[in-house]
C-alpha positions in Angstrom: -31.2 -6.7 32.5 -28.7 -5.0 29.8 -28.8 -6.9 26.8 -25.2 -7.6 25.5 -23.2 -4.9 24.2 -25.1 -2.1 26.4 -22.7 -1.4 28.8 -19.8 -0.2 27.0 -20.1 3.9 27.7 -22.4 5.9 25.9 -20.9 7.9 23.0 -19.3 11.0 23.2 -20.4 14.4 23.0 -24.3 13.5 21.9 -26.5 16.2 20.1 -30.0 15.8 19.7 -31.7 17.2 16.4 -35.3 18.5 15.4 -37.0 14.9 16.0 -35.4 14.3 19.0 -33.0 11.7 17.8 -29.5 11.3 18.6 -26.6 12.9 16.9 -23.1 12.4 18.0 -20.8 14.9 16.8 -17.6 12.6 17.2 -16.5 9.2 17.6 -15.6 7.9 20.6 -11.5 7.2 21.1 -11.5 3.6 21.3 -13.0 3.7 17.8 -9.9 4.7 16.6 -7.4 2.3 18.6 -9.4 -0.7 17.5 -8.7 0.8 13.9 -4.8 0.6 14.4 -5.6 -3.1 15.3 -7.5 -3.2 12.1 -4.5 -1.3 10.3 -1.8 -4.0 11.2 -4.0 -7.3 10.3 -5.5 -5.2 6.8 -1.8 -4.7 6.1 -0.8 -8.7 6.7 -4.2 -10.0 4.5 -3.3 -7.3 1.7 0.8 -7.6 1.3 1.0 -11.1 0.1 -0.9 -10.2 -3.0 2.7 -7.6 -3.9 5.0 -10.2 -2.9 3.3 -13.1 -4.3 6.2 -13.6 -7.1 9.1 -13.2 -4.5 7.5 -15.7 -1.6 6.5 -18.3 -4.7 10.3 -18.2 -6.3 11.6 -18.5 -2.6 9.6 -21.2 -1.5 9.4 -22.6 -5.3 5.9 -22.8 -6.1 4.3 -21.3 -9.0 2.6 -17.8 -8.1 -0.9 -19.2 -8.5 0.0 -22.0 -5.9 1.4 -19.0 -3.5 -1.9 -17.8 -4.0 -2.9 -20.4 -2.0 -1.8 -18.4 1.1 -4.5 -15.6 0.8 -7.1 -18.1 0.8 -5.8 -20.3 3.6 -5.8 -16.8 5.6 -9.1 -16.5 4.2 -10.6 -19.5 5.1 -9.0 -19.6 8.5 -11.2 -16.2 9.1 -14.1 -18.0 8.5 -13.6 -21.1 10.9 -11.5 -18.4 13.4 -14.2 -16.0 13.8 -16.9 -17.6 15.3 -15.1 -20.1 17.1 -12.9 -18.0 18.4 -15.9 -15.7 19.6 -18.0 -18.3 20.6 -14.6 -19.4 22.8 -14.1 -16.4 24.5 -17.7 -15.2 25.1 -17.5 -14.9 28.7 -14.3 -13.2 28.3 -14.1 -9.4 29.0 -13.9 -7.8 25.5 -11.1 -5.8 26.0 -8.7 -8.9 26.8 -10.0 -10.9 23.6 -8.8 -8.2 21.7 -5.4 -8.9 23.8 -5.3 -12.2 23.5 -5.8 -12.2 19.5 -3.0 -9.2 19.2 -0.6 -11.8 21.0 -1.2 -14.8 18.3 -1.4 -12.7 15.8 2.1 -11.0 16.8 3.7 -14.8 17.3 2.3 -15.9 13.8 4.0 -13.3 12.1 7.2 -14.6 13.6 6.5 -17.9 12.5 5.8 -16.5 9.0 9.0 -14.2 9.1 11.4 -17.6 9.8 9.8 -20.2 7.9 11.2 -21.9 5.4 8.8 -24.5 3.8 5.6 -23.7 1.9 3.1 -26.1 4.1 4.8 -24.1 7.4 4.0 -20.6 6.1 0.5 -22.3 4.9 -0.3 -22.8 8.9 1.2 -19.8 10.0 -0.9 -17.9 8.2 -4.0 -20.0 9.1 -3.0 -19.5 13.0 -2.6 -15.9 12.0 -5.6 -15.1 10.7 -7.7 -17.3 13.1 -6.4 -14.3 15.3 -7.4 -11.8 12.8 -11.2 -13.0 13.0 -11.4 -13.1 16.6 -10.4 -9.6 16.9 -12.3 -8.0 14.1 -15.2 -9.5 15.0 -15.2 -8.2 19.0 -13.9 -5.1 17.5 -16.9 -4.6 15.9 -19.1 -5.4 18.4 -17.1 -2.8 20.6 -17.0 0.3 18.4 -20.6 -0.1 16.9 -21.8 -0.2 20.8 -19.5 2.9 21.6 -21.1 4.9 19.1 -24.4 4.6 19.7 -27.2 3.2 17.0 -27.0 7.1 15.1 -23.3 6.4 14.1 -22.6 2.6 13.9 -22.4 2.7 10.8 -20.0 5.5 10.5 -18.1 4.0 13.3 -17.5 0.6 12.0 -16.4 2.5 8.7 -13.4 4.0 10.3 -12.7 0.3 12.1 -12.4 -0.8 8.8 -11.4 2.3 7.5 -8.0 0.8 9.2 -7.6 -1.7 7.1 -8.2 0.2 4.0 -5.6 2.3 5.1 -3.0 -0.3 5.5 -3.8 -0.8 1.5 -2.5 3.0 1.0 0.3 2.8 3.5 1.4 -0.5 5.1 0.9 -2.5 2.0 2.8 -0.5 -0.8 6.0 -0.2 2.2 5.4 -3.7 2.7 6.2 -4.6 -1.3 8.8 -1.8 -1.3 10.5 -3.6 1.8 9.8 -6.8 0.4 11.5 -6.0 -2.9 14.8 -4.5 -0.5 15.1 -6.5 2.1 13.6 -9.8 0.8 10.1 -10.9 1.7 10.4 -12.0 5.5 11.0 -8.2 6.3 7.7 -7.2 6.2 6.4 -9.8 8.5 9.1 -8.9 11.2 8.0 -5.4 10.8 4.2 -6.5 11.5 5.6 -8.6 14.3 7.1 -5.9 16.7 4.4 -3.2 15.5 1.4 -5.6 16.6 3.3 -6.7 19.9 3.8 -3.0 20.6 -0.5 -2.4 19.7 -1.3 -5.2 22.2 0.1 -3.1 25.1 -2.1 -0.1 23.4 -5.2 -1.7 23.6 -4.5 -3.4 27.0 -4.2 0.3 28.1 -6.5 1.8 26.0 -9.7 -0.5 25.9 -11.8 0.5 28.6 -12.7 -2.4 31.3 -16.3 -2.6 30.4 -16.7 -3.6 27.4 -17.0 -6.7 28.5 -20.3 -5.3 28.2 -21.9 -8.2 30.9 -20.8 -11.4 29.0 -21.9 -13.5 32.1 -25.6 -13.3 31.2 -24.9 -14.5 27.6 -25.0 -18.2 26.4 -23.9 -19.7 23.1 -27.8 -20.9 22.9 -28.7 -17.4 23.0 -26.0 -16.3 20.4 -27.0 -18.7 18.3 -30.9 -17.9 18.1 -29.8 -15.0 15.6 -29.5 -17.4 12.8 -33.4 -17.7 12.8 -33.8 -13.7 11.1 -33.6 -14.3 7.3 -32.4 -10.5 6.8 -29.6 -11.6 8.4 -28.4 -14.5 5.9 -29.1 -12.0 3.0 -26.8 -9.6 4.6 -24.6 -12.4 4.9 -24.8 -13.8 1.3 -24.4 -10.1 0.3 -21.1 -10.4 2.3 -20.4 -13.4 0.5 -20.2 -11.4 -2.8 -19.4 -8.2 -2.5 -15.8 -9.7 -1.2 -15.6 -12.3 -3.6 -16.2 -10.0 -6.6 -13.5 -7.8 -5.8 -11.1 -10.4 -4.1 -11.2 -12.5 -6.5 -9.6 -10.1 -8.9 -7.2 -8.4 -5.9 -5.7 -11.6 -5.2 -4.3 -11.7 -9.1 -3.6 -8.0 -9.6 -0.1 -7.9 -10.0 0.1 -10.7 -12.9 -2.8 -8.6 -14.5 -0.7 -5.5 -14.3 3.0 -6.8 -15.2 2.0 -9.2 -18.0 -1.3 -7.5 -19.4 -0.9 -4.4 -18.7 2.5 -3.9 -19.1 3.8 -2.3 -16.2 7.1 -2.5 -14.3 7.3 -4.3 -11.2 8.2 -1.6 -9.1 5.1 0.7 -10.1 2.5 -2.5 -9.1 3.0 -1.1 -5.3 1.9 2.5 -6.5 -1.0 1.0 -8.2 -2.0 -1.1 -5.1 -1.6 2.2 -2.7 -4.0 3.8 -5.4 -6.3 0.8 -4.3 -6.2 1.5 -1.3 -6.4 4.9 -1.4 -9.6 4.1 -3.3 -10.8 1.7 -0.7 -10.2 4.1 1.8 -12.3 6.9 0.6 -14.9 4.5 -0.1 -14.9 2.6 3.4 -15.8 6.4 4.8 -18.1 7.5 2.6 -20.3 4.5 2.4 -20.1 4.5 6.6 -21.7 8.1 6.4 -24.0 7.3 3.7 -25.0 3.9 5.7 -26.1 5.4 8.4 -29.0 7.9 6.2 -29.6 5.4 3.1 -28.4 2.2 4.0 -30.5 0.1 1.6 -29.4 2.5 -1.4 -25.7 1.9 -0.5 -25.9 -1.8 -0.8 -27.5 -1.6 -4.2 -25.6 1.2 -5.7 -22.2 -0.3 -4.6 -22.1 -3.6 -6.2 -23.9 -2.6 -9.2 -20.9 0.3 -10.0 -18.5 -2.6 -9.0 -19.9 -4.6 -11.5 -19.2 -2.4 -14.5 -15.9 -1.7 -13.2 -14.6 -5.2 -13.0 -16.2 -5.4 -16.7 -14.6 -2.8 -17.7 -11.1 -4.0 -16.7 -11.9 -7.1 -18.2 -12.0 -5.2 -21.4 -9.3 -2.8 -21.2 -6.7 -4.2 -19.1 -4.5 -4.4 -22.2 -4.0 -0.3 -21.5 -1.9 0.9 -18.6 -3.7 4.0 -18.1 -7.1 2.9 -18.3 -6.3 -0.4 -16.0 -4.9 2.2 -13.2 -8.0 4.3 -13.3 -10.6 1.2 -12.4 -8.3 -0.6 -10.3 -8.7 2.8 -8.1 -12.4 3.4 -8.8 -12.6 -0.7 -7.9 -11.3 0.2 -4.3 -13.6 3.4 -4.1 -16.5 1.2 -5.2 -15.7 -2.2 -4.4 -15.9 -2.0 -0.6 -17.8 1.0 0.1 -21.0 -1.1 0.9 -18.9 -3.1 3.4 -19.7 -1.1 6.8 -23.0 -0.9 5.7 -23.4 -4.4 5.9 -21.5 -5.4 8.7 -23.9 -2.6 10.5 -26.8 -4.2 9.0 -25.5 -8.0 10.1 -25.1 -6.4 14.0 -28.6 -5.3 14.0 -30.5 -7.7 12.1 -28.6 -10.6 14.9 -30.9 -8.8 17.8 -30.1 -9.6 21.0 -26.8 -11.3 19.5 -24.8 -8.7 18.1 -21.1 -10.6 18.6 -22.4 -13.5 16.0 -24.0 -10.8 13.8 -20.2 -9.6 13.5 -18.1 -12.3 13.8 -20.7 -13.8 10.7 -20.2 -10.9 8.7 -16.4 -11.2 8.8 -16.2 -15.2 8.0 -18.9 -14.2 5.4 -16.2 -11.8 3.8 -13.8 -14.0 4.1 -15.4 -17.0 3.0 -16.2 -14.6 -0.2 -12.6 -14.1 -0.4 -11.5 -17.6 0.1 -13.6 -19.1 -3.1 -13.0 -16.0 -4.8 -9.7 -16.2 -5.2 -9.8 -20.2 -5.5 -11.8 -19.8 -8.4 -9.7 -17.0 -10.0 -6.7 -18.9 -9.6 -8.3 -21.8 -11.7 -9.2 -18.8 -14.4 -5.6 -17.9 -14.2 -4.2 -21.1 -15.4 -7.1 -21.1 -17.9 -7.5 -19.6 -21.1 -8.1 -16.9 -20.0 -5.3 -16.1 -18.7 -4.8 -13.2 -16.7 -8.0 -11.8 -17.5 -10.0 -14.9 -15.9 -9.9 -13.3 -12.5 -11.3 -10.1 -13.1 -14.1 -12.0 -15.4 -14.6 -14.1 -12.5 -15.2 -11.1 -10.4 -17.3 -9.5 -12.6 -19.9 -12.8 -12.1 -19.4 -12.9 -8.4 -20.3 -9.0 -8.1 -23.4 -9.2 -10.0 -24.9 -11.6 -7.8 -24.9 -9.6 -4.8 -27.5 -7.1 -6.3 -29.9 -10.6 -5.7 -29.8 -10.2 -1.6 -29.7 -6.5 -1.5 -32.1 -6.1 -3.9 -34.2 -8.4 -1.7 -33.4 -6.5 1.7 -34.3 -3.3 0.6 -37.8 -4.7 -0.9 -38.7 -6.5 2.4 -37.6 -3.2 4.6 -39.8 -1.1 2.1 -42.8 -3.7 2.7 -42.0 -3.6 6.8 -42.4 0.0 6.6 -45.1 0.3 4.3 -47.3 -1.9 7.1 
């Protein structure tokens, strides 16, 4: 019996080196059409934090109350992703991924003609309810593609996607959203995702439904016995909430600290994501050879960065450098641990993934609640990078505390 996952096709093109292990010299295909999926939802989490002033004097709210809709997407990741995975268990892989395109493509609509706060609150909660689903199957579905020699790389380019959208489909989103008004960008993501639906429909091979009739929820769910998995999952926690937390406010920090115009914040935010990019592909490659090393050395850098910006935001020049380094740093360990929360779920690897991504999100969610109460502080708009500096420290703690207990597996 094929435990579940095993059946999507082997990798591509597989070398085998000195100790006989596998090496695959290139990803397969579907890798990279599940990262366009990730590309269109990366871009619809990311833009809000560039149009927050225009959607909060449109639907008149303050901008820390606007806020309010990246953690509602946020929190509706976290209750979306294992419910809807749990929902759709028995259901061929390839149409969850449909399925999740389509809500996700009528959300955005929803979003795009809205006109009260509360209705663009639930729109983006059905919205990223959608998002979950889908990046949590995705997951599963590349990281079983590639075989156990790349899944780490792999699930680096899946996110890899979503970084991207921070370099290209977020800075055209504020650009647009500054042009056209912001409801433009949320048409744009409308058609583009209802035209990546028929993609994947095509593209997604048929078996990675990968034999979901020999799976049960009661076997899922005996993956939350492995304690390596909730530390990989705390880790999760933090790592997104350290950097988040500060994301979610960057534009305030770099208009009224900072002191730049409005129409360079997008540049800035593409140098994020150009950042975040780099780093989701490098830590991927570096995940797969020193995993444990990745996870520590990640956060820690992160750490001093988001100090460092608490310190010298007041300089334009200095506040552009670390706000790229944070997106180099910041979420480099990320496919490292989503790798690490697929294998340490055993025979479970769907709630491994779809855990890692609520775990993200839920660090994102009280993150960015948190910073918005630093905002409206004293501390103005330096309270949400100080808040992020806290929340990154901490995930050192579980990481720390994997790579000891591997070190002590091996050792006996």
């Amino acid at each position: 019996m094929t435990t579940r996952g095993e059946a999507l096709h082997a990798p591509a093109d597989v070398r085998v080196d000195a100790l006989g292990q596998p090496k695959p010299s290139r990803l397969p295909a579907v890798v990279y059409v599940l990262a366009l999926g990730t590309f269109l939802m990366g871009t619809t989490e990311f833009v809000v934090a560039g149009l927050l002033p225009e959607i909060a004097s449109d639907v008149q709210v303050s901008v820390a109350r606007a806020g309010l809709l990246i953690t509602v997407f946020a929190v509706g990741m976290i209750i979306g992703a294992p419910l809807m995975a749990m929902l759709t268990l028995r259901l061929p892989k390839r149409w969850t991924l449909v399925l999740a395109l389509g809500i996700f493509a009528v959300g955005h609509v929803i979003l795009a003609l809205g006109s009260s706060f509360a209705l663009l609150l639930v729109a983006r909660f059905v919205t990223a309810l959608a998002t979950g689903a889908f990046w949590a199957v995705a997951n599963v579905v590349a990281a079983r593609a590639a075989g156990p020699a790349a899944s780490s790389r792999a699930l680096g380019v899946v996110g890899a996607g979503a970084m991207l959208a921070n370099v290209v489909g977020v800075p055209l989103g504020s650009f647009a959203g500054q042009l056209m008004g912001w409801r433009g960008p949320f048409w744009a993501l409308a058609v583009l995702s209802a035209a990546a639906t028929v993609l994947i429909a095509r593209k997604v091979p048929r078996d990675t439904g990968d034999g979901s009739q020999a799976v049960s929820v009661r076997s899922e769910l005996s993956a939350v016995r492995s304690g390596r998995l909730w530390l990989a999952l705390a880790a999760c926690v933090t790592t997104a909430g350290g950097v988040m937390s500060t994301y979610t406010y960057i534009s305030p920090l770099l208009t009224d600290r900072a002191h730049l115009a409005a129409g360079i914040v997008p540049l800035v935010l593409a140098g994020f994501g150009v950042g975040a990019l780099a780093g989701f592909l490098v830590g991927g490659r570096l995940g797969d050879r020193r995993p444990y090393m990745t996870t520590i050395v990640a956060p820690a850098v992160t750490t001093l960065l988001l100090l460092a910006l608490c310190l010298l935001s007041g300089q334009a020049a200095p506040t552009i450098v670390l706000v790229v380094l944070l997106g180099l740093f910041g979420l480099g360990a990320n496919p490292v641990l989503i790798a690490l929360g697929v294998r340490f779920a055993g025979k479970a690897p769907t709630l491994g993934s779809v855990l890692t991504v609520s775990a993200f999100n839920l660090g994102t969610a009280v993150g960015s609640w948190i910073a918005g109460i630093a905002l409206e502080s004293s501390l103005g708009t330096t309270g949400p990078a100080a808040v992020g500096t806290v929340i990154a420290a901490l995930t050192l703690i579980p990481t720390i505390t994997i790579a000891l207990t591997q070190r002590r597996s091996t050792a006996l």
